[in-house]
C-alpha positions as CSV (number, residue, x, y, z in Angstrom):
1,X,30.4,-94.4,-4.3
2,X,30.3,-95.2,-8.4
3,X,27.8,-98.0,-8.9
4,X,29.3,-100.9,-10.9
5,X,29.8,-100.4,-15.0
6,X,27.4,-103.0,-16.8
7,X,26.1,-103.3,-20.1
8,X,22.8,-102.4,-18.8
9,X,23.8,-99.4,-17.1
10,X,26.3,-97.8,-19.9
11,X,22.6,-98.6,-22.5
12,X,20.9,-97.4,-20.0
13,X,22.6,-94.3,-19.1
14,X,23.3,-93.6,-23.4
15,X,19.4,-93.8,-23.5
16,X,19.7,-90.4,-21.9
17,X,23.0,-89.3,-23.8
18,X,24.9,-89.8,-20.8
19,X,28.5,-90.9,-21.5
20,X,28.4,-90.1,-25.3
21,X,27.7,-86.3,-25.6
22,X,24.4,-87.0,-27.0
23,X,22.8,-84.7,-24.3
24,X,25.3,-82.6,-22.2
25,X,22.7,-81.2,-19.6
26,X,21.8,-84.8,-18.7
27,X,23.3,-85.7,-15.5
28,X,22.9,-88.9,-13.6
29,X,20.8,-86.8,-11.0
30,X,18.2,-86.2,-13.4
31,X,17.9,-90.1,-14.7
32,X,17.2,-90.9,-10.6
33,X,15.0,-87.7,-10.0
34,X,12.8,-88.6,-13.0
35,X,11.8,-92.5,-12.0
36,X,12.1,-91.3,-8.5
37,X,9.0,-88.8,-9.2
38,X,7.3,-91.8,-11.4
39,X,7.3,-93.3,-7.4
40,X,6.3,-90.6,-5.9
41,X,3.4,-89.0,-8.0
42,X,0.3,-88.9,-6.9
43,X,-2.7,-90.7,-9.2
44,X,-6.3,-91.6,-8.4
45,X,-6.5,-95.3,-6.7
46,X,-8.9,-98.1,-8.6
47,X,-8.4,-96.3,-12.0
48,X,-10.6,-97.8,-14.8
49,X,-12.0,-97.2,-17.9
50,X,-14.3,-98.7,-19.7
51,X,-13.2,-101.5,-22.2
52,X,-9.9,-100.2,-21.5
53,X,-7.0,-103.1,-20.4
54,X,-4.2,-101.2,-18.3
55,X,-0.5,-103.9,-19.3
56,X,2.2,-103.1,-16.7
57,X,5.9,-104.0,-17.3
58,X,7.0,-104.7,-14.2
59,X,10.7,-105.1,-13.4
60,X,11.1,-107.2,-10.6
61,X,14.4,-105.9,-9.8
62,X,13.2,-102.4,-9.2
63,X,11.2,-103.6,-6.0
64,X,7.8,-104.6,-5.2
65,X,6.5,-100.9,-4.3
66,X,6.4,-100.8,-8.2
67,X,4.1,-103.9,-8.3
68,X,2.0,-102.4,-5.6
69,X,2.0,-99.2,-7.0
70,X,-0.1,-100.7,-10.3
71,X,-2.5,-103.2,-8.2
72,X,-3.1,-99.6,-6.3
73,X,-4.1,-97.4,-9.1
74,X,-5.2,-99.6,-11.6
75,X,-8.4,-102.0,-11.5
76,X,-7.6,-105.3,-12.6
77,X,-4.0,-104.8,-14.1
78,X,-2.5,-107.2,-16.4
79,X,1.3,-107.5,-15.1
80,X,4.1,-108.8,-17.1
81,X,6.7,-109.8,-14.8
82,X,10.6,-109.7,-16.0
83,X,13.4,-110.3,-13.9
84,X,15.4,-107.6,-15.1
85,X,16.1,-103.8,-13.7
86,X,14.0,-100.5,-14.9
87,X,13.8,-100.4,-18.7
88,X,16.2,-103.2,-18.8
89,X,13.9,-105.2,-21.4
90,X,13.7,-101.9,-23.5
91,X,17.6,-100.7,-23.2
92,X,18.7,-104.6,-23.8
93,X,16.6,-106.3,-25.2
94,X,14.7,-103.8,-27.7
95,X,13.3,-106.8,-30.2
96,X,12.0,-108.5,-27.0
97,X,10.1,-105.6,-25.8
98,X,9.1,-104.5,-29.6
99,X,7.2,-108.3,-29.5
100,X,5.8,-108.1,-26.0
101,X,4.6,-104.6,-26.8
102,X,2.8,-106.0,-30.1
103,X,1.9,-109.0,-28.0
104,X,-0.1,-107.1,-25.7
105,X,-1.8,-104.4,-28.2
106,X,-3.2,-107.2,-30.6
């Protein structure tokens, strides 16, 4: 079953030259394989380093096993919750994650 056209999706999907010949060997498979294995990876648990600050953007709408995943394998995490789908903030909002980015670094 097609999923629903939205503004996010068609961004989201260009991102990855889907839909506009930017990248033929793309293929919607791929775009789900790749976050899919950013799930599924395996990482040490209670990862630190030294005067080190891990920032996670986490998309609420991509589920809580992404929130878990961070309080899992990093210590102390600073999350910055948006209620918004994976990379939504980045494919729609690009000046509001240039700031929050900037935010966070300075």
């Amino acid at each position: 079953m097609e999923k629903k056209r939205t503004p996010y999706r068609d961004k989201f999907m260009a991102m990855f030259g889907i839909g506009n010949g930017g990248l033929p060997f793309m293929k919607r498979e791929s775009v789900y394989n790749q976050f899919y294995s950013d799930l599924i990876t395996p990482l040490e648990e209670s990862i630190a380093v030294p005067g080190t600050t891990v920032h996670c953007f986490y998309a609420e709408k991509m589920g809580e096993e992404y929130l878990h995943r961070y309080q899992k394998h990093f210590v102390n995490p600073v999350i910055h919750n948006f209620d918004m789908e994976h990379e939504e903030l980045l494919v729609l909002h690009p000046q509001q994650w240039a700031e929050k980015v900037k935010e966070v670094c300075l």
